[in-house]
Structure formats: C-alpha cells, structure tokens
C-alpha positions, 0 to 999 in steps of 0.5 A: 933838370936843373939842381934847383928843380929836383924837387918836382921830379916824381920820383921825390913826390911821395905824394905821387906812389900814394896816389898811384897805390889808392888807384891801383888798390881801389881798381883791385877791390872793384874787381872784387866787390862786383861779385858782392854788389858792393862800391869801395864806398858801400864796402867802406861803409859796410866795414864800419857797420860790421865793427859798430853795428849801428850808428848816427850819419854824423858819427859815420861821416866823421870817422869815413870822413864822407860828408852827408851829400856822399853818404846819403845816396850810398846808404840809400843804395845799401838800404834798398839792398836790404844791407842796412836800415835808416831811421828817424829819430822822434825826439830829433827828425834831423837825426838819422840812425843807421844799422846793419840788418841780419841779410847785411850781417851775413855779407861780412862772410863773402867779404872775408874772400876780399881781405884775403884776395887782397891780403894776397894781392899786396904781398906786405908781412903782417908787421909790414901792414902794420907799421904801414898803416900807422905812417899813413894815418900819422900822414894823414892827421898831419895833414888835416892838421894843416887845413 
C-alpha cells in the first residue's frame, strides 16, 4: 500500500480492536447472562439499579446513554420478570419512576458469577482494568465532545 495510504490499514485504526473487543466481550457475556435470563442490555440496566436502587427514565438513559424507544421495551421485559417496577408519577404522568424489586435484588448474587467469569476471561491486573477504563471513558467524552 502506498505510504500515503498507511493510515487506512487496520492495524492503525484504534477504532477497529474496540470495536473487535465490545463484539468479542458482548458475545462472552451473552453466553452468560443466559443462565440469568438476562440481555447485556437488561444486565446493563440491572447494574445501574443495583448501585442506585430507583431512579426516573430520563436520568436512566442519560447515564446507559439509551434513548426512551430502547429502554422502554427492555424495562418492560424487566418489569414482567418481576426485576423491577415502574410507575407514574401523579404530579407528572410524563414522568416514569423506575425501582428494583426485592426478587431483582436478590439477582445481583447469581450476577457476581458473571463478573468473576469475565474478570477471568479477559485476564487484565486490577490496575490494568483500571487505567483501561479511564482511557476509554476519556475516548468516549472526547468523542461526544465532538458531535
């Protein structure tokens, strides 16, 4: 390839191992959210509600950066599970509470065997996880810097 063109080779795209590694990991978890009965996307969501416990849609999707039309059916599904309950507030209809339920409490225990299998599984030093987490969230606030 000419000089030139160097950089489109993949072996210069960062963009290209990240997107390798979210399908490769993504395609792991699914293996093991089966056993929970859980999407990434529910789990996802499940993690959010076992750290805050309850919170509105709005303040959901900003944070899993999920728009209502993606997280209405998947709450939904979480809510029929008994994971979850959603309900209207009465001052404001528009505004929907969402909060976990004691049966979705309990389903952090089972979820513990994910985080080890793929603590496991990707084979990083705490530390390593560590500094590779801060890269990728300052990638990504850069990112949305730009849009």
């Amino acid at each position: 390839m000419q000089e030139r063109y160097e950089a489109l080779r993949l072996r210069n795209q960062l963009c290209f191992p990240i997107y390798l590694c979210s399908k490769e990991l993504t395609r792991k978890y699914g293996a093991l959210l089966e056993e929970l009965d859980l999407t990434y996307t529910q789990y996802v969501v499940m993690m959010f509600f076992w750290e805050q416990g309850r919170s509105n849609v709005k303040e959901l999707g900003k944070t899993l950066m999920l728009d209502p039309s993606t997280l209405t059916p998947i709450l939904k599904k979480l809510e029929a599970k008994g994971y979850i309950t959603r309900t209207r507030s009465q001052s404001d209809e528009r505004n929907l509470t969402v909060a976990i339920t004691e049966k979705g409490d309990e389903l952090k225990e089972a979820a513990l065997r994910v985080h080890d299998e793929m603590c496991g599984c990707i084979g990083l030093s705490g530390e390593e996880s560590q500094t590779l987490y801060k890269l990728i969230a300052k990638l990504l606030a850069n990112v949305e810097m730009q849009m």
